[in-house]
PAZAPA-4460 file (N, C-alpha, C; in steps of 0.05 Angstrom, whole numbers, plus 32768, in hexadecimal, padded with zeros to 4 digits):
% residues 168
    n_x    n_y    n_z   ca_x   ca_y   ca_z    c_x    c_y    c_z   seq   type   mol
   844F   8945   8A3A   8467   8955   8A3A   847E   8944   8A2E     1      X     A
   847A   8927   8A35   849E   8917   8A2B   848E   8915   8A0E     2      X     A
   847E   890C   89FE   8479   8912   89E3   8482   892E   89D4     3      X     A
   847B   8947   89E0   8483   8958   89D5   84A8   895F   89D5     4      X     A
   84AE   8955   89F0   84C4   8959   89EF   84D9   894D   89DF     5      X     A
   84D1   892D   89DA   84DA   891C   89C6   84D1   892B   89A9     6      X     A
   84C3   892A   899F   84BE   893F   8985   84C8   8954   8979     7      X     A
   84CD   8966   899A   84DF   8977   8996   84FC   8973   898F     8      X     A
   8503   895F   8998   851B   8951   8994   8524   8945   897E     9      X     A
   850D   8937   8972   8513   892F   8956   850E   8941   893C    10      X     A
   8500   895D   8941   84FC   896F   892C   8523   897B   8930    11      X     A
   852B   897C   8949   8542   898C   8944   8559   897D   893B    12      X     A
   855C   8962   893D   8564   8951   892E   8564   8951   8911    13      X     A
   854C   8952   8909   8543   895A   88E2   855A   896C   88D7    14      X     A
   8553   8984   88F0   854F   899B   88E6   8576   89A0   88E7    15      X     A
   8583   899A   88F6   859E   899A   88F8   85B0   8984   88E8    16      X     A
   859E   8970   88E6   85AD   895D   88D8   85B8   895E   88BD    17      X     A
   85A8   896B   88AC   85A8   897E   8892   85A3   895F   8882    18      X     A
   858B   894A   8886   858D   893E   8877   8586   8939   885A    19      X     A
   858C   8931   884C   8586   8937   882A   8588   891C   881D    20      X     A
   8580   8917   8803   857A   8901   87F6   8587   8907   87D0    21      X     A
   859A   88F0   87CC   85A1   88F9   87B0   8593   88DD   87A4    22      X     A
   857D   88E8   8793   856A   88DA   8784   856A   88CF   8762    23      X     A
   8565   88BF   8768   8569   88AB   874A   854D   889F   8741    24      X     A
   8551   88A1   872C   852C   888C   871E   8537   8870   8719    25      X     A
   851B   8866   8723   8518   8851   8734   8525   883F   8722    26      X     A
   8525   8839   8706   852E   882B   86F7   854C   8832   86E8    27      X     A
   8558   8840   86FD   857B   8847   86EC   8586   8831   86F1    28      X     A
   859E   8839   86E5   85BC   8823   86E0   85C2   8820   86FC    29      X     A
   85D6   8810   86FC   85E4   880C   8716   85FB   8818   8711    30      X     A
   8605   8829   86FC   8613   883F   86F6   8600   8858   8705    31      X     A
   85ED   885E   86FE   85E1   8878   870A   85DD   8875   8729    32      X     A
   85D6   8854   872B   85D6   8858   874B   85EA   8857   8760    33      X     A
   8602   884E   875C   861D   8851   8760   8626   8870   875E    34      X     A
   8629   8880   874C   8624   8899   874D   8616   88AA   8759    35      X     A
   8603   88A0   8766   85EC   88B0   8775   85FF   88A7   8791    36      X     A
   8603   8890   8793   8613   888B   87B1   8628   8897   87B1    37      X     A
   8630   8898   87A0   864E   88A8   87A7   864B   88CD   87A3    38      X     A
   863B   88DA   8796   8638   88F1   8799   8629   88F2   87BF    39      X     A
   861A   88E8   87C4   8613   88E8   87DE   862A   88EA   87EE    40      X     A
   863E   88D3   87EA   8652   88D6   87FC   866B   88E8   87FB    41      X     A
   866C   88F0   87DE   867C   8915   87DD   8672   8922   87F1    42      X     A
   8651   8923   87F3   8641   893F   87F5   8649   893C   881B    43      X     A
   8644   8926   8815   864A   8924   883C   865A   8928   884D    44      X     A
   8675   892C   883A   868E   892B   8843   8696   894F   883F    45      X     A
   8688   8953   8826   8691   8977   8827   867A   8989   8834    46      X     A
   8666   8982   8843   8655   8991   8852   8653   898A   8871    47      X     A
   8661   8998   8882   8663   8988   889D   864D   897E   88AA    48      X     A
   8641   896B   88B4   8626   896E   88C7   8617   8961   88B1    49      X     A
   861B   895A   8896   85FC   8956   888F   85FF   8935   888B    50      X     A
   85E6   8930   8884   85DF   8916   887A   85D7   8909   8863    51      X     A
   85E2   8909   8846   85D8   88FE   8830   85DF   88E6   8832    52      X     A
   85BA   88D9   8822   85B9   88BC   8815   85B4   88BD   87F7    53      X     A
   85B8   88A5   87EF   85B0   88A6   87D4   8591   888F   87D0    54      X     A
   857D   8899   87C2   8565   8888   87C0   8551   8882   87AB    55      X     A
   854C   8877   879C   8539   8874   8787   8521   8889   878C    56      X     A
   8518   888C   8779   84FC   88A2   8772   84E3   8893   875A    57      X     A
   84D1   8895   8764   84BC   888C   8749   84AA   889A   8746    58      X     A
   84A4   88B3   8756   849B   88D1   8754   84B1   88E3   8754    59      X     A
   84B2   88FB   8742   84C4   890C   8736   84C8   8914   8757    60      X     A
   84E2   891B   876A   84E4   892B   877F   84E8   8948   877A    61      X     A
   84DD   8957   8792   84E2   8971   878C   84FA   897D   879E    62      X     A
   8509   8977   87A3   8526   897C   87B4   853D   8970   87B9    63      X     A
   8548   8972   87C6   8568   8960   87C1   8575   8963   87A4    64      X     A
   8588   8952   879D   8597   894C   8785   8583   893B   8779    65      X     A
   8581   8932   8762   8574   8927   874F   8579   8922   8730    66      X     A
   8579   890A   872A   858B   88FA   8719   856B   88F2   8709    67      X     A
   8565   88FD   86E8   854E   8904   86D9   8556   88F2   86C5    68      X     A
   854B   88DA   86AF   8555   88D1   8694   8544   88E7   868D    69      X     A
   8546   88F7   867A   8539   890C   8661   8537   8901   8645    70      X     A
   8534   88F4   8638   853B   88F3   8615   8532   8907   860D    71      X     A
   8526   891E   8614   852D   8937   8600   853F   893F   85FD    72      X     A
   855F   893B   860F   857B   894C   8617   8584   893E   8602    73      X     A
   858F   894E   85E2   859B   893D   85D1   85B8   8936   85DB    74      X     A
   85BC   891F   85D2   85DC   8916   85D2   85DF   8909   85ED    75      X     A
   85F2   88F1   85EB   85F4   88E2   8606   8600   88E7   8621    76      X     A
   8617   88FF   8611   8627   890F   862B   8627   8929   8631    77      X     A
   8602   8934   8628   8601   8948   862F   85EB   8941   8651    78      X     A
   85F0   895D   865E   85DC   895D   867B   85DD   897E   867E    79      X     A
   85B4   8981   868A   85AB   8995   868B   85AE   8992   86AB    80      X     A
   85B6   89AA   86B6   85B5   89AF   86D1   85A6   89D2   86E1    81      X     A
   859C   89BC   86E8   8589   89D4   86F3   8588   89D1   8717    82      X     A
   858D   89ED   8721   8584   89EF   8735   8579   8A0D   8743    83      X     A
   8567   8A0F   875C   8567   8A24   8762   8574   8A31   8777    84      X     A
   8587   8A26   877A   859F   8A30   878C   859E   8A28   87AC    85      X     A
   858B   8A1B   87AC   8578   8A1E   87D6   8576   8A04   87D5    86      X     A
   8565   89F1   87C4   8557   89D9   87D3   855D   89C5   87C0    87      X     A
   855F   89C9   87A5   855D   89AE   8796   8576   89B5   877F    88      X     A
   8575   899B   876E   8589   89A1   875D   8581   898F   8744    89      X     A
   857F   898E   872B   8573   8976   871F   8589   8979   8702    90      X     A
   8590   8956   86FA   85A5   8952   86F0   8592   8947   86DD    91      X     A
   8590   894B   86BF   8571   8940   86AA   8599   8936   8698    92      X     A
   858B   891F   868A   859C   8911   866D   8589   8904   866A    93      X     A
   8591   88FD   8648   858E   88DF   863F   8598   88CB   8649    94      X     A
   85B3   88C2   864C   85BD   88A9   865A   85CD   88AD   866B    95      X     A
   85DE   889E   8679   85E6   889A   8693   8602   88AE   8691    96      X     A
   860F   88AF   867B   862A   88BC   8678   8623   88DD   867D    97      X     A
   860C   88E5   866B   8603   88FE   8673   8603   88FE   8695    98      X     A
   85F4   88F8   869A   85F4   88FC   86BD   8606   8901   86C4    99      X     A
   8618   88E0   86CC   8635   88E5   86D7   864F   88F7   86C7   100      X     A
   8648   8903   86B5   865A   8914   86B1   8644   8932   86C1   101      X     A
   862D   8935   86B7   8622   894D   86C7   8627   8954   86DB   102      X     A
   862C   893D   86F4   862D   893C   870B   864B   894B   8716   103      X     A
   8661   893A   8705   867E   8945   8712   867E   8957   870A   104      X     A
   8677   8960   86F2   867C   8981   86DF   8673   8999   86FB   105      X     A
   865C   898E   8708   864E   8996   8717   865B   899C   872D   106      X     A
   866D   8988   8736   8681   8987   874F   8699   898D   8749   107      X     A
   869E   8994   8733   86B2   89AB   8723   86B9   89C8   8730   108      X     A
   86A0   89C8   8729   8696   89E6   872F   8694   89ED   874D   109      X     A
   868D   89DE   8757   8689   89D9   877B   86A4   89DC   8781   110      X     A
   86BA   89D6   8779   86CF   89D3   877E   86E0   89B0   8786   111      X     A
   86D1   899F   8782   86DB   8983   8786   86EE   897D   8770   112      X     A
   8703   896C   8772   8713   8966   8763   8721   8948   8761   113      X     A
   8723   893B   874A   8724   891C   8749   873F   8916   8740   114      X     A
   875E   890E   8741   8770   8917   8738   876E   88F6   872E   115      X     A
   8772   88E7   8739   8772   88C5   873B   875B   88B3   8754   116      X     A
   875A   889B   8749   8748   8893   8757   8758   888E   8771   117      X     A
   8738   888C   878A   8748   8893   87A9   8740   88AE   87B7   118      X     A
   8741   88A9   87D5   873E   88C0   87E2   8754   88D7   87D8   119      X     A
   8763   88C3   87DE   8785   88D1   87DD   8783   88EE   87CF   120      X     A
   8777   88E7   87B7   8781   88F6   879C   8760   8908   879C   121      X     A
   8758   890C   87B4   8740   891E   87A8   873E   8930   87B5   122      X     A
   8731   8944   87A9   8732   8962   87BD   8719   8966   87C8   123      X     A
   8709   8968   87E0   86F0   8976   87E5   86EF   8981   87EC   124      X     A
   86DD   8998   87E2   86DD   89B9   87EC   86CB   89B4   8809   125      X     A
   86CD   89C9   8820   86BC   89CA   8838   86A5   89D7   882C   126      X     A
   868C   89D3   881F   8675   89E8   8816   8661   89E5   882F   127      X     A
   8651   89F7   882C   863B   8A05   883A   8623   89FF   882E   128      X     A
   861D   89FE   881B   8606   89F8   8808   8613   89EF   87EA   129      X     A
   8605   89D8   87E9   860C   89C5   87D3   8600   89CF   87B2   130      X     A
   85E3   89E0   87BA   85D4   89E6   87A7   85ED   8A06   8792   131      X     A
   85E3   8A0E   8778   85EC   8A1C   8778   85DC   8A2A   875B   132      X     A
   85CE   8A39   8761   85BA   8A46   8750   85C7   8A47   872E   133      X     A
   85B7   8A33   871D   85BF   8A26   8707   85B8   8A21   86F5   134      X     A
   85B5   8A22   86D7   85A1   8A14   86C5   85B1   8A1F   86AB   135      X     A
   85C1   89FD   86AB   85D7   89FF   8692   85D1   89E6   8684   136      X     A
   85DC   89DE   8677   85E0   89C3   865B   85F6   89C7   8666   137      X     A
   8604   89B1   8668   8625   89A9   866E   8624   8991   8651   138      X     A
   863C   8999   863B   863A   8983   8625   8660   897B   862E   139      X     A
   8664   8967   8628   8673   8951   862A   8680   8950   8609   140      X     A
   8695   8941   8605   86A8   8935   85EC   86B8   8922   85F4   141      X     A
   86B0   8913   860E   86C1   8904   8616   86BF   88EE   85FC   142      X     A
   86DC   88E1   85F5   86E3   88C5   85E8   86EA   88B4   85EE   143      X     A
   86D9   889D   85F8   86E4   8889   85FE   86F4   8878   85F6   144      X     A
   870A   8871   860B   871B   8868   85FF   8719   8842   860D   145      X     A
   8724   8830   85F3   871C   8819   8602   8736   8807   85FA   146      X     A
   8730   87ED   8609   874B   87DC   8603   874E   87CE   85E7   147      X     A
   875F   87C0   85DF   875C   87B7   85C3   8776   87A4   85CD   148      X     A
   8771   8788   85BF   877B   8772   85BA   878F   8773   85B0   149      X     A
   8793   8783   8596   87AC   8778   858E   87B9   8798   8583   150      X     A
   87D5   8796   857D   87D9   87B0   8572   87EE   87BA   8587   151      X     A
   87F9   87D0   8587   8805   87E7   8598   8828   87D9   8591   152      X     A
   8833   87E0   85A6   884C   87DF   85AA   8852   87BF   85B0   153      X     A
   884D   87AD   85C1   884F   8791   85CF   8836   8787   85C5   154      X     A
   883F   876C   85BE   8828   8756   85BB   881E   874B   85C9   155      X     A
   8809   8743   85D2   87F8   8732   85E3   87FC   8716   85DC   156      X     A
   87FE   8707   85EC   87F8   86EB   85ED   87E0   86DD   85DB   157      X     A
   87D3   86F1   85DF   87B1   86DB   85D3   87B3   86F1   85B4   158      X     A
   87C4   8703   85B0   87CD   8704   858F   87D5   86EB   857E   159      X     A
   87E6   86DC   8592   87EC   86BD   8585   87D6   86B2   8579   160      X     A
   87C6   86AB   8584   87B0   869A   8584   879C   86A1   8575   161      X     A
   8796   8686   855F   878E   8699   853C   8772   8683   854B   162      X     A
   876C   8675   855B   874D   866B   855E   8740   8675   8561   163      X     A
   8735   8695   856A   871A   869F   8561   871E   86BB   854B   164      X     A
   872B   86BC   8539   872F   86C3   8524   8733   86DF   8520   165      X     A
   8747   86DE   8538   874A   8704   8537   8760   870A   852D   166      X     A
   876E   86FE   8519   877F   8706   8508   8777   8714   84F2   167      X     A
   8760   8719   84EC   8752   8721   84D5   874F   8741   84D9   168      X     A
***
């Protein structure tokens, strides 16, 4: 009787805890796996009661969130998103930018919102179910923009300095 009763105890545990897994292949970036931790920890914060982790995969999973490399998805900042609205959700790119843009585009739509970095500045919606019956291409035009040495309005210090030959 204390076996079953313990059992009983830990199925209702499972079963209330709402636990879930946001999955990555086994060989991603530490960009995709960083991203997998932190979508876990959105998901946990806008679903009351539940429990997401984030965890490597080296068999395809069939449920939770899921983070796919594809090289058939042309272009680096495109992501195919598929879900069936109940149990699983699967995020397919070529490289890592596809994903993490798939993902927020994703939490776009959910209603999450990123104004600046920080709790401060972010919005999470209270949802009920994370899934949301789906199967789009999300394409991207982001331009990256990067720093540069010399140029603009004010000079830099190491503009002075003609020893590794970037006056040219």
């Amino acid at each position: 009787i204390r076996n079953c009763f313990v059992i009983a105890i830990a199925m209702l545990c499972v079963f209330f805890t709402n636990a879930q897994t946001v999955r990555y292949p086994v060989q991603s970036s530490k960009v995709l796996q960083s991203t997998a931790g932190d979508v876990a920890m959105l998901l946990q914060k806008a679903l009351p009661g539940s429990q997401f982790t984030s965890a490597s995969y080296t068999i395809l999973p069939q449920s939770g969130f899921i983070f796919i490399y594809d090289s058939t998805i042309n272009g680096s900042q495109a992501c195919r998103v598929e879900s069936d609205g109940a149990g699983f959700i699967k995020f397919s790119a070529a490289e890592d930018n596809g994903l993490c843009f798939g993902i927020y585009q994703y939490f776009q739509q959910l209603g999450f919102r990123f104004y600046l970095p920080g709790s401060i500045w972010e919005k999470i919606p209270v949802l009920s179910n994370p899934y949301k019956k789906i199967d789009s291409i999300y394409r991207f035009t982001f331009t990256y923009n990067g720093w540069y040495l010399s140029g603009g309005h004010n000079c830099w210090v190491m503009d002075n300095d003609n020893n590794n030959g970037w006056e040219s």
